[in-house]
C-alpha atoms as an extended CHARMM CRD file, in Angstrom:
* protein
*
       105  EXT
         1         1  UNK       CA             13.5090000000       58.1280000000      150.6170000000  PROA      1               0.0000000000
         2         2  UNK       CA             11.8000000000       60.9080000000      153.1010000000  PROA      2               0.0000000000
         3         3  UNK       CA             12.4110000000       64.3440000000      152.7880000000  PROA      3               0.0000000000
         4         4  UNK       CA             14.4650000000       64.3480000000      156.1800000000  PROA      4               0.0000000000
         5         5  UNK       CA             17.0680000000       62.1640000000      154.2940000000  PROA      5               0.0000000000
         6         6  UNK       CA             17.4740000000       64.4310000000      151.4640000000  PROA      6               0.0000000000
         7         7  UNK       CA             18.1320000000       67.1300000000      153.7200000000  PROA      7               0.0000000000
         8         8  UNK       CA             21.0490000000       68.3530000000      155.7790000000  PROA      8               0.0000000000
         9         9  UNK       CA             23.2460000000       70.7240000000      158.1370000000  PROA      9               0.0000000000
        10        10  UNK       CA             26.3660000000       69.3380000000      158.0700000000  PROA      10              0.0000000000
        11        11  UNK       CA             28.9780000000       71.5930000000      159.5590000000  PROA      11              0.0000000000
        12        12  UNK       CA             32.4520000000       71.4520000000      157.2450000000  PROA      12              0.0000000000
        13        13  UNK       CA             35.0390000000       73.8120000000      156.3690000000  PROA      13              0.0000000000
        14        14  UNK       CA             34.1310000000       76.4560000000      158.1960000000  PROA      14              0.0000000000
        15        15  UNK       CA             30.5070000000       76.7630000000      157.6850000000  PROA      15              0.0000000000
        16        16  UNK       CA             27.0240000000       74.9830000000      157.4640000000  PROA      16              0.0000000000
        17        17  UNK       CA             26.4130000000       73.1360000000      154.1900000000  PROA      17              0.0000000000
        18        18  UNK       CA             22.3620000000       72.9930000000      154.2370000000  PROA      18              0.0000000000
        19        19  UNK       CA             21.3470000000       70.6270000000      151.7880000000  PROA      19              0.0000000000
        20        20  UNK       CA             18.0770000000       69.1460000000      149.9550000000  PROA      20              0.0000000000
        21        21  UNK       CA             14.4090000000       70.3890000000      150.9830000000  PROA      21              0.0000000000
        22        22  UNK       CA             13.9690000000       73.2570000000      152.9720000000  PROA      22              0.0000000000
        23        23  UNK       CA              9.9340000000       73.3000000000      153.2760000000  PROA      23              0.0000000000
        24        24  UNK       CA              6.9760000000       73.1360000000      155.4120000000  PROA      24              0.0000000000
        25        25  UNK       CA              8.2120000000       69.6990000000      155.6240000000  PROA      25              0.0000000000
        26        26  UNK       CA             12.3150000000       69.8600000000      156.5400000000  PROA      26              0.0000000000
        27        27  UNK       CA             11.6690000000       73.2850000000      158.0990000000  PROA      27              0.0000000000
        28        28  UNK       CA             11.0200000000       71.9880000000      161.6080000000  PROA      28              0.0000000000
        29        29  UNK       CA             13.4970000000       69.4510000000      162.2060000000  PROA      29              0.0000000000
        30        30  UNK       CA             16.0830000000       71.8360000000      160.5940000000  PROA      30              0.0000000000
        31        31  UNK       CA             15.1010000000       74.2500000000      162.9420000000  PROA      31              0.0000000000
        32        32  UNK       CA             15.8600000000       71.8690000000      165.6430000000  PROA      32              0.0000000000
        33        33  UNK       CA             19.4870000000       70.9880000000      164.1120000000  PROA      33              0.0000000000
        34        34  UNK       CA             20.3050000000       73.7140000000      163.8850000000  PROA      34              0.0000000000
        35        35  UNK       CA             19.4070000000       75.4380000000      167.0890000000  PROA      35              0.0000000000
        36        36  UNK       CA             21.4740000000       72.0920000000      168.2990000000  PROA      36              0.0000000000
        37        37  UNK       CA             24.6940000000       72.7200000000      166.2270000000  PROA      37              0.0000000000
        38        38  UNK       CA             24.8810000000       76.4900000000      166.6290000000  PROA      38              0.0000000000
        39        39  UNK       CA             25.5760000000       75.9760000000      170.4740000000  PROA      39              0.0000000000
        40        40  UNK       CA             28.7190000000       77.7440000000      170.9400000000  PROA      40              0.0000000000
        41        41  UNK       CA             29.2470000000       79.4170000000      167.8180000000  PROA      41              0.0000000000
        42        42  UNK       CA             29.6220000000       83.6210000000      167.8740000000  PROA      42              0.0000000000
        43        43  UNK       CA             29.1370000000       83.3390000000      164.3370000000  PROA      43              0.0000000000
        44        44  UNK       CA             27.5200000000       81.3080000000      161.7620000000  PROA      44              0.0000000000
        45        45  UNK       CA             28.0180000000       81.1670000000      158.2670000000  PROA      45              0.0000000000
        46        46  UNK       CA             25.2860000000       78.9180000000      156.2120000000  PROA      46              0.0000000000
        47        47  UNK       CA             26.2780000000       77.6940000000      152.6020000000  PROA      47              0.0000000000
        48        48  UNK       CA             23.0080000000       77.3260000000      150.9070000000  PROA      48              0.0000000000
        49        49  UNK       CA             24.7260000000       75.7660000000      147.3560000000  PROA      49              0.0000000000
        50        50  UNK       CA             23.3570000000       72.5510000000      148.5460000000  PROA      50              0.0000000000
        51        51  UNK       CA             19.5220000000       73.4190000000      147.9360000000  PROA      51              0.0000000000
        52        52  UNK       CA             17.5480000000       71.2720000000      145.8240000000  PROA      52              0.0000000000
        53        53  UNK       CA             13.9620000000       72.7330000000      146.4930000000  PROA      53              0.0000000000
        54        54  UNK       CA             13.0440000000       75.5240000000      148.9350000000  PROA      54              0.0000000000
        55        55  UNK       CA              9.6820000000       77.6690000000      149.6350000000  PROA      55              0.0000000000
        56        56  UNK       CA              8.8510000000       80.5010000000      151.4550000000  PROA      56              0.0000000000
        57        57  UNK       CA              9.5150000000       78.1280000000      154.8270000000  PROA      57              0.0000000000
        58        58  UNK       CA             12.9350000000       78.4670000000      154.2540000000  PROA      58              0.0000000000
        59        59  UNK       CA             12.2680000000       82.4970000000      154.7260000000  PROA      59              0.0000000000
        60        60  UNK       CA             11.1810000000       81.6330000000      157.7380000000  PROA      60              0.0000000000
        61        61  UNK       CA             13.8320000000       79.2250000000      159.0740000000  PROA      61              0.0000000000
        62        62  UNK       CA             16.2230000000       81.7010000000      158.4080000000  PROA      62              0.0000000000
        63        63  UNK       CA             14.6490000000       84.3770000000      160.3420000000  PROA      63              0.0000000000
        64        64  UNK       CA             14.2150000000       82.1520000000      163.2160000000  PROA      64              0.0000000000
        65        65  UNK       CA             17.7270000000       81.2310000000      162.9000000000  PROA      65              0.0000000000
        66        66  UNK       CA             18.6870000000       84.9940000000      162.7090000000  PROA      66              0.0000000000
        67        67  UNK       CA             16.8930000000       85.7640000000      166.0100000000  PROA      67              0.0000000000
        68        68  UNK       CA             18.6420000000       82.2460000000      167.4420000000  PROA      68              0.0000000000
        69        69  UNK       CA             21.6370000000       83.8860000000      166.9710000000  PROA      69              0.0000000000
        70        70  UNK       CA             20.8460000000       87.8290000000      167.7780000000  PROA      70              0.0000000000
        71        71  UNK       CA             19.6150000000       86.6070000000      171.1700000000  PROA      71              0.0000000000
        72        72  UNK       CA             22.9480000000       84.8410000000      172.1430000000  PROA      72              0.0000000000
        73        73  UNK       CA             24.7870000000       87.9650000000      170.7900000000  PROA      73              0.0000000000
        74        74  UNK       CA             26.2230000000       86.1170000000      167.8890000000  PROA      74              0.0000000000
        75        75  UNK       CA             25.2570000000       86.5980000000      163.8220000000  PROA      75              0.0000000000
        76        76  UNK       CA             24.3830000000       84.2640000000      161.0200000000  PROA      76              0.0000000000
        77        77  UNK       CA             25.1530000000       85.1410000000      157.5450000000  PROA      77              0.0000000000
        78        78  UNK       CA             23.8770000000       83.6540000000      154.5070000000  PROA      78              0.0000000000
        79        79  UNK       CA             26.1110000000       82.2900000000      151.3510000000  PROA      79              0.0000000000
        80        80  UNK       CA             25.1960000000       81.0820000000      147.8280000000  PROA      80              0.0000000000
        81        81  UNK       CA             21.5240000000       81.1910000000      148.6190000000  PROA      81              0.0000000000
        82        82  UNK       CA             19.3990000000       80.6940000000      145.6270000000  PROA      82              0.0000000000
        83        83  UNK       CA             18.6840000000       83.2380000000      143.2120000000  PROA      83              0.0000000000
        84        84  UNK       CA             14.9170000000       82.5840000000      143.7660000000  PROA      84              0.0000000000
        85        85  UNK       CA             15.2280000000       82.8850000000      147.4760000000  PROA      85              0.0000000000
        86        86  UNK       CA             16.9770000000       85.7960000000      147.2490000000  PROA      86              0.0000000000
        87        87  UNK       CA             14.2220000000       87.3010000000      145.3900000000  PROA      87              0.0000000000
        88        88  UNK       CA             11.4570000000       86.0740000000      147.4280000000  PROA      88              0.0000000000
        89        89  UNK       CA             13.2490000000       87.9530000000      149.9980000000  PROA      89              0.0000000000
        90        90  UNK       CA             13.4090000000       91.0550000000      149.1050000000  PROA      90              0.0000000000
        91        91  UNK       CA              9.3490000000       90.9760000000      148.0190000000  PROA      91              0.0000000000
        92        92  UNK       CA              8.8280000000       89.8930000000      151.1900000000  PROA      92              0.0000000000
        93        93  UNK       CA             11.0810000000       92.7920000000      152.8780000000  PROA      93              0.0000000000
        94        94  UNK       CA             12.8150000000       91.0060000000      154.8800000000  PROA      94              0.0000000000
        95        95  UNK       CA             16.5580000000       90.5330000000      152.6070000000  PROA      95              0.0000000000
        96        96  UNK       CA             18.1670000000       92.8560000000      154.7840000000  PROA      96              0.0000000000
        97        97  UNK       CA             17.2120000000       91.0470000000      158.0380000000  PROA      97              0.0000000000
        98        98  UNK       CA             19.0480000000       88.5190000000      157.1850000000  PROA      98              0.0000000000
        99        99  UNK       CA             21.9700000000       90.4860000000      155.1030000000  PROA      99              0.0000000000
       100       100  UNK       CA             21.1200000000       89.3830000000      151.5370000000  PROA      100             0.0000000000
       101       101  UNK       CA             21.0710000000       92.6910000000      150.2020000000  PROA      101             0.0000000000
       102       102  UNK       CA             24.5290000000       92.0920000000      148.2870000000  PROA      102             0.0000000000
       103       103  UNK       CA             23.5370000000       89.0490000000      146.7900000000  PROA      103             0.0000000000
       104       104  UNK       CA             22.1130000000       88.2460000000      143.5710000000  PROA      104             0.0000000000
       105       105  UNK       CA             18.5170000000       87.7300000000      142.5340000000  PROA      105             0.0000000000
C-alpha cells in the first residue's frame, strides 16, 4: 500500500476528514486536493482525528491552505489536530496563524 492510499480529504458532515500521512510525502498531492475541493467554500473546517503520522510538512500544508483560503476571502479552521502538532506549532510560532491557540498540546 503507498502512502497516497493511506491518506485522505474526504469531505462529510460538514467538514474535511484528513486522514493517514501527512508528510513530505502526502503533503503535495494533499495540497492539490485540497486546493481542488475547497473551490467554492467561504469556509472550511478540517477534522484532523483521522491522522495516523504527521511531521512538520503538515505545518506547512496548513499554512498554505490558510493563505488558499485568506486569498479567496474565506477561512479554514482546524479541529482535533494532534496534540503533537499542536505543539510543534506553537514552537514554531505559527499556532495562531492558523487559530490553534485554544487547542490542546
Amino acid at each position: 500500500m503507498t502512502h497516497r492510499e493511506r491518506t485522505a480529504l474526504v469531505f462529510k458532515t460538514g467538514r474535511f476528514h484528513l486522514s493517514g500521512r501527512v508528510d513530505f510525502q502526502t503533503v503535495p498531492a494533499l495540497f492539490k486536493d485540497g486546493e481542488r475541493q475547497f473551490a467554492g467554500h467561504h469556509r472550511v473546517t478540517i477534522d484532523g482525528s483521522g491522522i495516523t503520522h504527521a511531521n512538520s510538512a503538515a505545518l506547512s500544508l496548513w499554512l498554505q491552505w490558510a493563505e488558499l483560503m485568506r486569498v479567496s476571502g474565506g477561512r479554514m479552521l482546524l479541529r482535533s489536530i494532534p496534540d503533537s502538532l499542536v505543539r510543534l506549532a506553537r514552537v514554531s510560532q505559527v499556532s495562531e496563524l492558523l487559530g490553534l491557540e485554544d487547542q490542546g498540546g
